[in-house]
C-alpha positions, 0 to 999 in steps of 0.5 A: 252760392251753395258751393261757398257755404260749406268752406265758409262753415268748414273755416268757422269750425276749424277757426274755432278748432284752432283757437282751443289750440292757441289757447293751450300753445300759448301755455308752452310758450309762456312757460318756455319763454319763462323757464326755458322748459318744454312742458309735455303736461300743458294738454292735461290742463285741457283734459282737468279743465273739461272734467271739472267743468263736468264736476260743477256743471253737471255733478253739482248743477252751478250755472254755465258762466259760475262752472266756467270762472270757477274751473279756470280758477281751480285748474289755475290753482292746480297749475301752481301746485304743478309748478311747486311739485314738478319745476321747483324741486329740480329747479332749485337743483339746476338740473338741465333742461332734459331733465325738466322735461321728462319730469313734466311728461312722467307727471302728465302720465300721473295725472292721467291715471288720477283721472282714470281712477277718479272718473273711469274709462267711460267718456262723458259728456258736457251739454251744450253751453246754449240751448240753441244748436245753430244760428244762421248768418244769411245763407251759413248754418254755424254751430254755436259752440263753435261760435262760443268757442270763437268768441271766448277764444278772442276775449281770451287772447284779448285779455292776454294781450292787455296783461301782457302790454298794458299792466305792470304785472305782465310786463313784469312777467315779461321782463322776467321771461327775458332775463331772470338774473336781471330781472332780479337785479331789478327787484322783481321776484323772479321766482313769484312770476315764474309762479304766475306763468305756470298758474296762468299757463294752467288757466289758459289750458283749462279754460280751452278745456271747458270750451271744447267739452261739450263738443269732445268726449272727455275722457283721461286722454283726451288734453294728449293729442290736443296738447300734441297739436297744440305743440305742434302749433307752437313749433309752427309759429316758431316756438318762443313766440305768442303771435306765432302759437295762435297763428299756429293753432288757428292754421293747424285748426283750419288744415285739419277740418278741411282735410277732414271734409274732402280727405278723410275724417276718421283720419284728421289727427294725422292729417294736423301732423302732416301739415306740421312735417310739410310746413317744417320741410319748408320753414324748419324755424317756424313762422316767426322764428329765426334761423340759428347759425351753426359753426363748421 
């Protein structure tokens, strides 16, 4: 009995791993499906996150759930300005979708220095979000961060699900994702929902953010490599699709902590971009993908 605790923890850990993945690839797909644009600077959402929860938790002393809500909604808020400052001016100019991107990725590196100004190079830390470290489920000892983690992660995912499929907003989202032009036709504005995807992109970022703080050390680089595996995780699922991203950042989650386990620790990053370049040698598309015909 014994031998099957330990993977059963090591799949409750890296599930909930995973989820903080899901949360940020759903932020590239979102915004990809959106505006066509690869958004390099989703994981700094992740790191703004963790810092402002730090600010309200720890700074000013708000209680859990207050520091939680109000981080979302405050990243969500930067999300907006993002999309005002670093999309719409080069937008409203048709630049191609190179350009977009390298802009989105020079605006992670700003906002990276922002927060080494603003918080130094020191890592913090975020207590624990309960005062109790593990609970035992019959013979499995588990973290109960990482089962808050899980827990938030499918409230979360729920939440999207119900915006996206059940309300008039999201399907207005959706329609505009589709197809702009049309949508505008229609008389959805196209440009207000854009709007939307980027603050809940921001949100969905900051919320992974918050959760994984108390576990990781915050620091300025830290939404980098998240955001590295959290793209990674959408390439995985087939980039352009939401069931894939979490799929994706739960088997990426999962593959990196039992590597972590029996392989190597101090190597559990890599291991999470080995997974990517096998699954891709055999599924270049991505899970969900679809394969693209090429003329000769």
């Amino acid at each position: 009995m014994e031998l099957l605790n330990m993977p059963l923890q090591l799949l409750v850990s890296g599930m909930a791993i995973g989820s903080i993945y899901a949360l940020v690839a759903l932020g590239f797909v979102l915004i990809y499906v959106s505006v066509n644009v690869v958004n390099f600077a989703q994981g700094e959402f992740t790191m703004m996150g963790a810092f402002v929860a730090f600010t309200l938790m720890v700074t000013l002393g708000m209680p859990i759930w207050v520091g939680l809500i109000l981080g979302i909604i405050i990243v969500g808020g930067i999300g907006y300005l993002f999309q005002l400052s670093v999309y719409r001016p080069f937008a409203r100019r048709n630049k191609a979708f190179l350009t977009v991107m390298i802009s989105t990725l020079g605006a992670s590196m700003i906002i990276q220095n922002i927060f080494l100004l603003g918080y130094g190079a020191v890592p913090l830390k975020l207590p624990p979000l309960f005062q109790t470290d593990t609970v035992k489920l019959g013979e499995i000892v588990i973290s109960v961060q990482y089962l808050s983690i899980l827990c938030c992660a499918v409230i979360l995912l729920a939440v999207q699900y119900l915006l996206f499929e059940k309300t008039r907003l999201g399907k207005m989202m959706q329609a505009t994702a589709q197809d702009p032009e049309t949508a505008k036709l229609m008389g959805i504005k196209a440009s207000r929902m854009q709007a939307l995807t980027f603050i809940y992109s921001a949100a969905l970022g900051g919320a992974a953010g918050i959760l994984v703080a108390p576990i990781f050390m915050i620091s300025h680089t830290m939404g980098a490599i998240i955001g590295l595996k959290a793209f990674a995780a959408a390439i995985v699922g087939g980039l352009g699709d939401v069931k894939g991203a979490i799929i994706g950042g739960l088997m990426i989650g999962v593959a990196e902590t039992f590597a972590a386990a029996y392989i190597s620790g101090p190597y559990k990053d890599a291991f999470a971009f080995l997974f990517l370049i096998v699954f891709l040698i055999f599924r270049p598309y991505g899970i969900f993908g679809e394969k693209v015909g090429t003329k000769a």
